[in-house]
N, C-alpha and C positions, 0 to 999 in steps of 0.2 A: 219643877222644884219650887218648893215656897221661898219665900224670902224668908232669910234667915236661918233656911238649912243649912247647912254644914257638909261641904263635898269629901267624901272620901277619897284622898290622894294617894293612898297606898298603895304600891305596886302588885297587882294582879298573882294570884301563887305560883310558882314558878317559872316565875317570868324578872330574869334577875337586869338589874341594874347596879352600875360600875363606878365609885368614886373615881376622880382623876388617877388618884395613883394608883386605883386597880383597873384602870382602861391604859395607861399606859404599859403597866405590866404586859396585858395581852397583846398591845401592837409590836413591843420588843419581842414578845416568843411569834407572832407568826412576820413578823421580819427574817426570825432567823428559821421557820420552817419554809418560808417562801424560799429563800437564798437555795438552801439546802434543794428540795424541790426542784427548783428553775439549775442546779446545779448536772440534775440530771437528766434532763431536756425536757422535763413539763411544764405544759404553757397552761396559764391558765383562760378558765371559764366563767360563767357565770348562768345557771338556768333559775326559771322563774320558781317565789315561793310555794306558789300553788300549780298544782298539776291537777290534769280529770285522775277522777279516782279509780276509774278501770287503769291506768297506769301504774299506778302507786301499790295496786292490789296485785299485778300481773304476772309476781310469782312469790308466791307463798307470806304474802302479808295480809291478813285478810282483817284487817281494823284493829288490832290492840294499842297500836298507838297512833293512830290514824286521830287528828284533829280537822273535824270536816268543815264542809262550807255547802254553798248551793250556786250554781253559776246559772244566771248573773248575779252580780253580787248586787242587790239590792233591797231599801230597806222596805220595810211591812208596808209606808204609804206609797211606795212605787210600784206594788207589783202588776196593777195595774196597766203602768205602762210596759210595762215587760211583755205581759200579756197581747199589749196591742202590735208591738214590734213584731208578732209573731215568733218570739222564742218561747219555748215550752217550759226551761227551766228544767228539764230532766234530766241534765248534762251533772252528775256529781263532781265537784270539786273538793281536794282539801290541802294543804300542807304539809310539803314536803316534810318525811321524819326520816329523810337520810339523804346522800350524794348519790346512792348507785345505781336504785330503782330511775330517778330523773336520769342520769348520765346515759343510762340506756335506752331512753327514749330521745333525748336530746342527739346522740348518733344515728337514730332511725330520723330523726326531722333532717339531719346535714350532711347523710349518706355521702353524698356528690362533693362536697366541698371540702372534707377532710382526709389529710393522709395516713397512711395505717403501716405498722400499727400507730395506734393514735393516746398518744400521754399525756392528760390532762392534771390541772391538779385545781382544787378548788375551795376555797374557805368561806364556806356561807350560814349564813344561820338556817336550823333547820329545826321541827316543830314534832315533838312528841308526847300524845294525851296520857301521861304518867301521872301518877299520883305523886304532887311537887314533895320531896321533902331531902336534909340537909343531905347537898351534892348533886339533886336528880333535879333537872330542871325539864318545862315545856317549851322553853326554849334557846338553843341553844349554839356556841359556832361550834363548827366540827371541819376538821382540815383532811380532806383528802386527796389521795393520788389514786388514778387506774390507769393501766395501758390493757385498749382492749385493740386485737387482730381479727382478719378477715380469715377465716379455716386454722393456721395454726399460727399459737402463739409460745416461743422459745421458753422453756424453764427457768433459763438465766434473768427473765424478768423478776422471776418466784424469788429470785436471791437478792436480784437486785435491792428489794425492801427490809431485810435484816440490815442493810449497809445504808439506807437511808433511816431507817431509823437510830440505829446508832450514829449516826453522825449529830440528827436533831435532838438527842436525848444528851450527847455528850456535851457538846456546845452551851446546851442550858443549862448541865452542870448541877444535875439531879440527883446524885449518889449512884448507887451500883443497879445494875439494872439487869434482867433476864428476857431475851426475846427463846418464846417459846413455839417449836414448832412441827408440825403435824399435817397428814397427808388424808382425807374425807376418804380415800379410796381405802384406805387400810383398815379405818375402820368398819367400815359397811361390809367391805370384802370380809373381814372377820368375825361381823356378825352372822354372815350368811353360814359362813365355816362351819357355825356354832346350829342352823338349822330355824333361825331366825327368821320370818315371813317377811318379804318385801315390803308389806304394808305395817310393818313393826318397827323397820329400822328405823324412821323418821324421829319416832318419839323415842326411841334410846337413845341416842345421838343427843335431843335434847334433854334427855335423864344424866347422860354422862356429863353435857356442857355444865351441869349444877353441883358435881363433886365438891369443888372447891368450897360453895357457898353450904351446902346441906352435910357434909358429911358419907360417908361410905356406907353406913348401914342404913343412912337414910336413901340413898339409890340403890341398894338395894332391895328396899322396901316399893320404894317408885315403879324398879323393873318389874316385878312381879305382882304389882297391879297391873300392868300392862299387857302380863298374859307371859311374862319368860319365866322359868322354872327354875327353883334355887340353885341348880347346879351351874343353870347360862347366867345366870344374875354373877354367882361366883368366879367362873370362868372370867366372863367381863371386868369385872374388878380386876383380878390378875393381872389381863392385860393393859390395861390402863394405868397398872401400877410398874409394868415392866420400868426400870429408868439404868441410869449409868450414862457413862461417858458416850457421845454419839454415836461414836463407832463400833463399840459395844452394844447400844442397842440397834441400829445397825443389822449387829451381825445374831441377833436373836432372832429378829425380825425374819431374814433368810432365811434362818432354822424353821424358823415356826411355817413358814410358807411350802416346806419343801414338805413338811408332816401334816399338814392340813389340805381335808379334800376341798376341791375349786377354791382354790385360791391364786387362781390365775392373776384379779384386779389387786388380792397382797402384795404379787412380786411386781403388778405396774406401779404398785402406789410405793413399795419400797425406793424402787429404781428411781421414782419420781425424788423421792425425798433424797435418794443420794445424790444425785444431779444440782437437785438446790444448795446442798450443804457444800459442797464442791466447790460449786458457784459465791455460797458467802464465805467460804473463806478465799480461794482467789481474790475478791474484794477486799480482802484485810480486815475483815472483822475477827476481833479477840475471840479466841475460844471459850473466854468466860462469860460474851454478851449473849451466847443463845446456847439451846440443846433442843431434843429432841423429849416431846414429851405428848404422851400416847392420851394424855386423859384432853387435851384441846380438842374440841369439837365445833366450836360456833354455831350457833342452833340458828342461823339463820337458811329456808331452804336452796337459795342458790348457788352455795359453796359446793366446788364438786372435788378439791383437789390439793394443795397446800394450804391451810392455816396456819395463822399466828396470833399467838398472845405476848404482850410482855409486859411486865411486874416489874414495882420497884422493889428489891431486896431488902429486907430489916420493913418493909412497909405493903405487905401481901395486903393488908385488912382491906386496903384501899382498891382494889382488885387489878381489871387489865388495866394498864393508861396510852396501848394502842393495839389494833388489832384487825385483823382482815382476811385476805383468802384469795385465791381463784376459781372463777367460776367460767362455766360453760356454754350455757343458755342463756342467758339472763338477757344480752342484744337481741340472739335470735328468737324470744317471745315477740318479740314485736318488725321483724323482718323476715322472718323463718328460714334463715340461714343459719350457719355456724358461724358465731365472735365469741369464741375466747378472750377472758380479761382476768387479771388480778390487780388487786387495789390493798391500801389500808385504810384507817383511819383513825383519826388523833380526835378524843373529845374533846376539844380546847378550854371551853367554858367549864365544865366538869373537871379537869383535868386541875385548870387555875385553882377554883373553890380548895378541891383537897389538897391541892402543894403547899395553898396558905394553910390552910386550918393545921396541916405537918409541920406547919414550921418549914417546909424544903427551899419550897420560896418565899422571898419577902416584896412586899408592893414596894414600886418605883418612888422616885417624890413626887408630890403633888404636881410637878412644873415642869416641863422639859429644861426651864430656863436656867444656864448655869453662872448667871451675874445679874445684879441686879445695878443700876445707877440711880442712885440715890439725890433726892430732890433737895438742897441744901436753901436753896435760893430762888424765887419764879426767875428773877430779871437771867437766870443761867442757864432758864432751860434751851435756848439756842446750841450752847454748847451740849447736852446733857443729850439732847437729838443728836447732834451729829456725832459726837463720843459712841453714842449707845450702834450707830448706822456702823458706822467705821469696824467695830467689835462685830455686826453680826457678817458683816462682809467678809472677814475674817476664820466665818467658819464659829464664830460663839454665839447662843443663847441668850438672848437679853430682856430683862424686864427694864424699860424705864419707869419710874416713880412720878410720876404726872402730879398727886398729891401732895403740899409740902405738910408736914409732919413732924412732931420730935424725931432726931437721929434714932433712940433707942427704940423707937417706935417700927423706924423703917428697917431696925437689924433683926427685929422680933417676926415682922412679916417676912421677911427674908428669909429666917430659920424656919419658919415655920412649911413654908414649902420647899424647904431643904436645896434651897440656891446659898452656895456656902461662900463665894465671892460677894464684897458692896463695892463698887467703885464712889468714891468722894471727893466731888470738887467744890469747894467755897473759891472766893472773889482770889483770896491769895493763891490757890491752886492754878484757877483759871489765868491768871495774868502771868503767872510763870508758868504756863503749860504744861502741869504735872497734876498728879492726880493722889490720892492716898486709896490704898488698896487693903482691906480686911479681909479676912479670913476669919469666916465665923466662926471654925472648928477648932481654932486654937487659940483662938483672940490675935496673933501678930495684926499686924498691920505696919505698910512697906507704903514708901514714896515711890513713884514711878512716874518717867514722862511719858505722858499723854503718845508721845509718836513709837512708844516701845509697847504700852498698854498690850493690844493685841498681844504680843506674843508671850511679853511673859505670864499674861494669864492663858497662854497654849501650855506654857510650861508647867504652871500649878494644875492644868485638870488634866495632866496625862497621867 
C-alpha cells in the first residue's frame, strides 16, 4: 500500500457487526435460550468452524451456500512449504453453514464416549455464501438443539420441541406466535398416491416449501415444469391447503388414507403426527401456539419425518423465526448404522435484525452498569473505590468516574448509556457518611447513608 492510501474499514457484506446495545440484546436472548435448553437436559457443544467438504456435502448440500477454503490454510508465498511437508492440499475444506450436517460428524468422531440418546444443544456462528442483503447475512449465530439415538428414537422427543419453543418464544415476549407442524411421510406418501416418480418428489417438496413466498399459481406453474400434470399440480394444492382445527384435519387425513391407493407410509406419517400432537399437549402447550399445517415441507434432503415452522402472527412477511425436523440418516451417512435424530433451529442473528427493524424488540442500554459514582473530588476517590466495591459486592453494576468533570457532565454520560442511578459524594457527604443519590429518570434525588447505599438502591432497580 502506498503511503497515503486510505484503508477501507468497512465491514465485509454480510458479515454484521453489533453496537454494545445490540450485542447485549443477543447475550440476554441466548441466556434465556440456553436456560430453557439446559432446562431440558441439553448440554452443550462446540464443533470446529471449518469441516472437510465431503462432510458438509454428505447429504444433499452440494455447494449453494457452501463458503470454501483449501486445507492447509495457507498463503500464495507459503505454498511452497506446504508442498515440501508433503501435504498435497487436496483435502477441501470450508465453513460450516449449519449445526447438523457438523453434529453428525462430530458423533461419528465420539461414538465411544457419548451417551444416547444423546442431546446436545449449540450456539455457534455458522457461514453461508448468500447474497448479503437486509436480514440474510454470511455470517451468522444460529442456536440449536438435536437429540440423536442409536436404532430408535421416541416420538415424544418430536413433541418435546413445540414446548421448548414456546417456552423460548414466551419468555422473550414476542407477541403471538404459531408453531407449525407437519410430517415428510405424508407428504411423499401422497405424492406417490397421486403416481408421482420417486425421482420427482424431491423437487416438489421443494416446490411446495415456496408456497408461502411465491404464491399458489406460481407453484403451480413450478409443478408442471417439472414434468406433474395440471390435474397432480391441482390435486397438490388441495392437499396442502387442507387446514382446521388439528383434530379435524387429523381426521381428514384418515379419511384420505383409507381412499387412497398405497398409502400405507399416510397412515405411518398420520399416526406419527398424532403421537406428536399428543405429546405437545401433555406438555402444556396452548392449543393456539401450534396446528397442523400440510403446506410445511423444509426442502432440506435429510428430513424424513416431523417438521416445524413457526411464525410470528400479525408479522408472516418476516417468515419462519424457527424451525427443524427429524431425520433418519443423516448419522448413519457417515457410520452406516441407523441414528435417528430430530433438532430445531433458532437464527439468532437474523432473527435479532428483523425483531428490531419490527419494532418487537428494542436494544438493551449501552452498559450493563446500573449506577454510576460520580467523580466529585480526586482527593475522594479512596472513598468513591471502595463505595463503588461495596455496591458491586452487593450484586450491583457499577461504573466509577475516574475522570473529574462538571457534574452536569457526568449525568449526561450517565443518561446517555442509560445507567439511570449517580451516587454523589462531596467532602460534606463523605465526613458524615452519607451519600446523595439521583435518579435520572425523574430528577428526584434522596440522601442516603453510605451503610444503607446497597440496598435501597436493590430497592429502586427491582
Amino acid at each position: 500500500m502506498a503511503k497515503g492510501d486510505k484503508i477501507n474499514f468497512s465491514t465485509p457484506s454480510g458479515f454484521p457487526e453489533f453496537l454494545p446495545s445490540e450485542k447485549r440484546l443477543e447475550l440476554y436472548l441466548l441466556d434465556i435460550i440456553r436456560r430453557v435448553f439446559e432446562s431440558y437436559g441439553f448440554t452443550p457443544i462446540e464443533t470446529p468452524a471449518v469441516e472437510r467438504l465431503e462432510v458438509l456435502q454428505a447429504k444433499g448440500n452440494q455447494g449453494d451456500n457452501i463458503i470454501y477454503g483449501i486445507d492447509p490454510i495457507l498463503p500464495p508465498n507459503r505454498q511452497a512449504e506446504r508442498d515440501k511437508s508433503g501435504e498435497t492440499g487436496s483435502e477441501a475444506r470450508a465453513l460450516k453453514f449449519d449445526q447438523t450436517v457438523p453434529l453428525a460428524a462430530y458423533i461419528a468422531r465420539h461414538l465411544n464416549e457419548l451417551t444416547f440418546p444423546f442431546a446436545r444443544y449449540q450456539t455457534d456462528i455458522v457461514f453461508r455464501g448468500e447474497r448479503a442483503k437486509d436480514g440474510r447475512f454470511r455470517q451468522f449465530r444460529q442456536c440449536d438443539i438435536d437429540v440423536v439415538a442409536r436404532r430408535e428414537l421416541s416420538l415424544l422427543y418430536d413433541a418435546q420441541m413445540p414446548a421448548i419453543i414456546t417456552e423460548i418464544f414466551e419468555e422473550i415476549n414476542i407477541g403471538d406466535f404459531l408453531i407449525r407442524i407437519n410430517n415428510r411421510k405424508v407428504l411423499t406418501s401422497f405424492f406417490k398416491s397421486l403416481g408421482i416418480a420417486e425421482n420427482q418428489i424431491k423437487s416438489c417438496i421443494g416446490i411446495v416449501d415456496t408456497l408461502e413466498k411465491i404464491g399458489e399459481s406460481k407453484v403451480k406453474q413450478d409443478l408442471e415444469k417439472e414434468g406433474i400434470s395440471a390435474e397432480q399440480a391441482q390435486k397438490i394444492i388441495e392437499f396442502i391447503k387442507i387446514d382446521g382445527l388439528v383434530d379435524e384435519v387429523l381426521d381428514k387425513l384418515k379419511h384420505l388414507a383409507q381412499n387412497l391407493p398405497e398409502t400405507e407410509q399416510l397412515s405411518l406419517g398420520v399416526s406419527e403426527l398424532e403421537t406428536v400432537i399428543a405429546g405437545v399437549r401433555n406438555l402444556g402447550v396452548a392449543e393456539n401456539r401450534f396446528c397442523i399445517d400440510l403446506s410445511i415441507a423444509r426442502g432440506l434432503d435429510y428430513y424424513t419425518g416431523t417438521v416445524y415452522e413457526t411464525t410470528l402472527l400479525g408479522h408472516e412477511a418476516l417468515g419462519s423465526i424457527c424451525s427443524g425436523g427429524r431425520y433418519e440418516e443423516l448419522v448413519g451417512v457417515f457410520l452406516g448404522e441407523k441414528m435417528p435424530g430430530v433438532g430445531i433451529s433458532i437464527g439468532l442473528t437474523r432473527l435479532i435484525s428483523r425483531l428490531l427493524k419490527a419494532g418487537i424488540l428494542s436494544s438493551l442500554a449501552a452498559t450493563p452498569a446500573q449506577v454510576m459514582v460520580v467523580n466529585m473530588q480526586e482527593d475522594l476517590m479512596p472513598t468513591y473505590l471502595k463505595v463503588s466495591q461495596q455496591l458491586r459486592q452487593a450484586g450491583i453494576n457499577v461504573i466509577t468516574n475516574f475522570d473529574k468533570r462538571p457534574l452536569g457532565k457526568q449525568f449526561q454520560l450517565a443518561d446517555k448509556q442509560g445507567i439511570q442511578f449517580c451516587v454523589i459524594i462531596g467532602s460534606e457527604e463523605a465526613a458524615a457518611q452519607k451519600s446523595s443519590l439521583k435518579d435520572l429518570k425523574t430528577g428526584e434525588q434522596v440522601e442516603v447513608l453510605l451503610e444503607n447505599l446497597a440496598e435501597e438502591l436493590k430497592i429502586k432497580l427491582t
